[in-house]
N, C-alpha and C positions, 0 to 999 in steps of 0.2 A: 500595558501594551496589548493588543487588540492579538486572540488567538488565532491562529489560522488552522483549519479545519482539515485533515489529510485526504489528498485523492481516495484512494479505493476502500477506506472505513473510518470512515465519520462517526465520534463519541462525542453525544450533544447532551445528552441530559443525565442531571447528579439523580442520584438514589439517597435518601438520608439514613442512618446507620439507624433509628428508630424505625423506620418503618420496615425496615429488612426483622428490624429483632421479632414482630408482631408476623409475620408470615410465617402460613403452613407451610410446611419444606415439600410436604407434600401435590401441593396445589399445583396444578399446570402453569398460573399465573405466578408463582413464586419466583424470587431470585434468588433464592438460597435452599435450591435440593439436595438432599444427602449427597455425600459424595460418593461416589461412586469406587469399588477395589475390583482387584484382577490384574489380570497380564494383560489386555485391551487397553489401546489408547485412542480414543473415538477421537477425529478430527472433522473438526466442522468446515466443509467444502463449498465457497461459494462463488459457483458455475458464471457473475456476473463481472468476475474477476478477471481479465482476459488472459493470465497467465495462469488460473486453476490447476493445469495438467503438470506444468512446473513443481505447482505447490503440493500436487495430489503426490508425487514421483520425491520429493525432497519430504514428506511427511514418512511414506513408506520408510525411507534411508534412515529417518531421524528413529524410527521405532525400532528397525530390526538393530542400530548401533545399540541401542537400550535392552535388549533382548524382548524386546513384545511387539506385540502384531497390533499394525492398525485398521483404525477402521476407520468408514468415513460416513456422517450424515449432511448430505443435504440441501446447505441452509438456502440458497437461492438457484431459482433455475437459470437460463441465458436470458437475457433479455429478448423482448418479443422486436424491435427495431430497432434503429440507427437513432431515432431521434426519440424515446425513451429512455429518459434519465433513470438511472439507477436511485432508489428510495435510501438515504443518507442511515446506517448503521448506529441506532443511539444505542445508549451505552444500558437502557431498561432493558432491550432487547437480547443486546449483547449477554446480560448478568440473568437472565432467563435460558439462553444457551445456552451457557458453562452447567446448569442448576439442572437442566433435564436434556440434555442432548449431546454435547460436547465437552469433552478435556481442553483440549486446546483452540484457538483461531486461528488460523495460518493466515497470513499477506497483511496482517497491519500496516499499517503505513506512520511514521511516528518522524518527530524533529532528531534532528543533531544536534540543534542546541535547547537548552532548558527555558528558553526562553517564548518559548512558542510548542503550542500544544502538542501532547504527547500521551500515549493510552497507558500510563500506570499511576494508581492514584488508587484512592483506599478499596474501593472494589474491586480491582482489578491488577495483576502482575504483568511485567513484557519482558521476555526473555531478551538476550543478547540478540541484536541484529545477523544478520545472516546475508542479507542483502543490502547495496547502498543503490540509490535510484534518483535520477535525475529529470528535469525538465530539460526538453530537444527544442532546438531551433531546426527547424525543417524548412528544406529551401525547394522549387526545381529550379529555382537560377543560378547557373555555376559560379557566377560572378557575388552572391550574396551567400554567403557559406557563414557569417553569425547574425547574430542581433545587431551590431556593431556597423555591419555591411547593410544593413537594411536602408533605402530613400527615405527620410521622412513623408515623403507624400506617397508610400505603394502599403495595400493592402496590408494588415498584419491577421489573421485566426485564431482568435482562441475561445475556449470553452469563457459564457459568457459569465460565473459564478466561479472562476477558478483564481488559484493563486496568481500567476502571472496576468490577467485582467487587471486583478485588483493591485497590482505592485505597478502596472504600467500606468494606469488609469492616478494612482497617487504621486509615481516621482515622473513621466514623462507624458502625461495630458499636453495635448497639441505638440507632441515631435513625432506620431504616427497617425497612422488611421487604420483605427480597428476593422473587423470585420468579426463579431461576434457569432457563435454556433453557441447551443444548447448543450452538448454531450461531444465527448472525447471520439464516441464513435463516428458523431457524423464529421467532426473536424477530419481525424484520420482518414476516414473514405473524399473528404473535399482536396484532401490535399493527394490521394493517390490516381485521383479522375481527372487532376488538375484544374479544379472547380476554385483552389485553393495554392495562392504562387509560392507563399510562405507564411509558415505557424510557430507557436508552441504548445508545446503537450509533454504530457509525461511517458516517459520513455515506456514503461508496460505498456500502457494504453497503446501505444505504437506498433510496438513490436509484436504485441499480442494477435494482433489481427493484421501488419504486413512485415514479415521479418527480414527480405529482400528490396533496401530501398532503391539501391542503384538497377533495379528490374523497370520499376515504374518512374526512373530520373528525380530521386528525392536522394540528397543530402541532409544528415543530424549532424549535430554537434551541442552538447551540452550546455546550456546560458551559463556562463558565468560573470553576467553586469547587472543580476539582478541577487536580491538577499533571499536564501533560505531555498534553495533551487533544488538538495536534493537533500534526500530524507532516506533514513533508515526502512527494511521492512524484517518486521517482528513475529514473533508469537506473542497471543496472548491469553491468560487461563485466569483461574479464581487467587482473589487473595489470600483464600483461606490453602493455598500447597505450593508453601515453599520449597519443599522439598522437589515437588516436581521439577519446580522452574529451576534449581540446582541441577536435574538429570539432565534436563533441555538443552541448559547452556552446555553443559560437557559434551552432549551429544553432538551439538551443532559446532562445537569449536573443533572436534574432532575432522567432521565433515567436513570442515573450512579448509585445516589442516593436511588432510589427505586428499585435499583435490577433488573431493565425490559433489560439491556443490557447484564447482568451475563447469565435472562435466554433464552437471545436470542442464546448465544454461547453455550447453554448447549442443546437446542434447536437441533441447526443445530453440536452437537458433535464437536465444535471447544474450549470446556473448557480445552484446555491440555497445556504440557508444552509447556511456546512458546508464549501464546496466553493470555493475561490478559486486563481487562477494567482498564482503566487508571483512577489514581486517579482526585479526584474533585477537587486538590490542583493542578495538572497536568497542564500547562501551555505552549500554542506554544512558540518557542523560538522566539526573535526577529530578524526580518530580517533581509539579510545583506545589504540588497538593500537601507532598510530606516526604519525609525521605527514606527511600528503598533500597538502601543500597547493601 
C-alpha cells in the first residue's frame, strides 16, 4: 500500500544502522551525538509550522509537569511568502537534530492507522498523541457546507501534492474540477479573499493563519467521505531514550487529563472544528517497521 506522507513533517529517507555505527558522534554531520543530561529539555521549534506558539506554550506545560525547564532551538524560520513551499522534513535531518540540537520535535504529524505512514521506526521514538487533526472542507456558499454538497462542475482547491488531491484525483477523477494551488498558505489566503468558493486543507494550516471563519464568510467542516482525513500530532525524540518518552507520555496524559491542553487551544483560538485533544485512551499505532510498543 502506497505511504502517505504527513502535512507539517515529512520523514522521507532511511538511515542504515551500519552507517550510523561508523559515525563520530562528535561530527556536526553525525546522527548519533552523545546524549545530552540535565534538568534542560531543549525543544526544537519550527517557526514554519503555523501553529508553533501552540506548540512553543504546550512544550513549556509539558517540562514544568516534568519538573524541568525548556528550552527552545530554532529549526526553521517563517517562510519568506504565500507561495513558498516549505522543504519536506527527512528523517537524515531530522536524526542530526535529536544528535546536536534537540530532545524532542514537537507537531509531528503521524497516521491513526498502521497502515500508512507514521514517524517511529528504528531511529526514531513518537510519544503518545496529544492532538487529533483533521482535513476541513471550506466553503463561502452557505448552501455547500460538505464535500458531499459540492456541484460536480464548481471549482474545488487544494494544495496540488497533498493528500486529498491525490484521494480525489484516484477514487473521483471527473465528478469535480479541481483548482490546484502549490502551498496550504496560498490555498488559505485564496479562499479568505474569495479568490477561492470552496477547498480542503488541513485544519492547522487554516487556523493557524485565520482562526475567525465566519469574520471573512468561510464555513469548515471536517471530510469525512474520504480515507485517512485526520491524523495524530506527536512528539518525536531518539530511539536510543526510552525512558524519556515514558516521562513524555505521563506528562502529556496528565495534561490531557487536567484540561491544561483544551485550554491551551482555546488559548491560541485553535478550539474549532478540525482540531480536538486526543483521547487518554488514544494510542500511537504500531510501526510498520518493527514493533514499539
Amino acid at each position: 500500500m502506497k505511504r502517505f506522507r504527513p502535512l507539517l513533517a515529512l520523514l522521507a529517507l532511511d538511515v542504515s544502522g551500519a552507517a550510523l555505527a561508523q559515525e563520530d558522534p562528535s561530527a556536526p554531520t553525525s546522527t548519533s551525538g552523545f546524549l545530552r543530561s540535565g534538568t534542560t529539555l531543549r525543544f526544537c521549534l519550527d517557526q514554519q509550522n503555523p501553529i508553533w506558539r501552540f506548540e512553543q506554550d504546550l512544550a513549556l506545560a509539558v517540562a514544568r509537569s516534568l519538573g524541568r525547564k525548556a528550552e527552545f532551538y530554532v529549526h526553521r524560520q517563517p517562510l519568506p511568502d504565500l507561495d513558498t513551499a516549505p522543504q519536506p522534513l527527512d528523517r537524515l535531518e531530522l536524526l542530526r537534530l535529536f544528535a546536536h540540537h534537540c530532545d524532542i520535535y514537537p507537531g509531528l504529524v503521524g497516521s491513526t492507522t498502521p497502515a500508512f505512514d507514521y514517524p517511529a521506526d528504528e531511529q526514531m521514538y513518537a510519544t503518545r498523541p496529544y492532538l487529533r487533526a483533521s482535513y476541513l472542507f471550506v466553503s463561502r456558499d452557505p448552501k455547500v457546507k460538505t464535500l458531499a454538497d459540492l456541484p460536480r462542475t464548481a471549482p474545488l482547491s487544494m494544495e496540488r501534492n497533498g493528500l486529498p488531491a491525490y484521494l480525489m484525483y484516484a477514487t473521483r477523477r471527473g465528478q469535480f474540477t479541481d483548482r490546484p494551488v502549490n502551498t496550504a498558505a496560498r490555498l488559505v489566503q485564496d479562499l479568505v479573499k474569495g479568490q477561492a468558493r470552496a477547498g480542503i486543507v488541513f485544519a492547522p494550516q487554516l487556523y493557524g493563519r485565520q482562526k475567525d471563519l465566519a469574520k471573512v464568510g468561510l464555513s469548515a467542516t471536517p471530510v469525512t467521505t474520504l480515507p485517512n482525513m485526520t491524523w495524530y500530532v506527536i512528539y518525536g525524540l531518539r530511539r536510543d531514550r526510552p525512558s524519556l518518552r515514558t516521562q513524555l507520555d505521563s506528562a502529556l496524559a496528565r495534561l490531557i487529563q487536567r484540561g491544561e491542553v483544551q485550554k491551551l487551544l482555546v488559548k491560541h483560538g485553535l478550539n474549532r472544528p478540525g482540531i480536538t485533544v486526543a483521547g487518554v485512551s488514544d494510542r500511537r499505532p504500531t510501526s510498520e517497521s518493527m514493533n514499539d510498543r
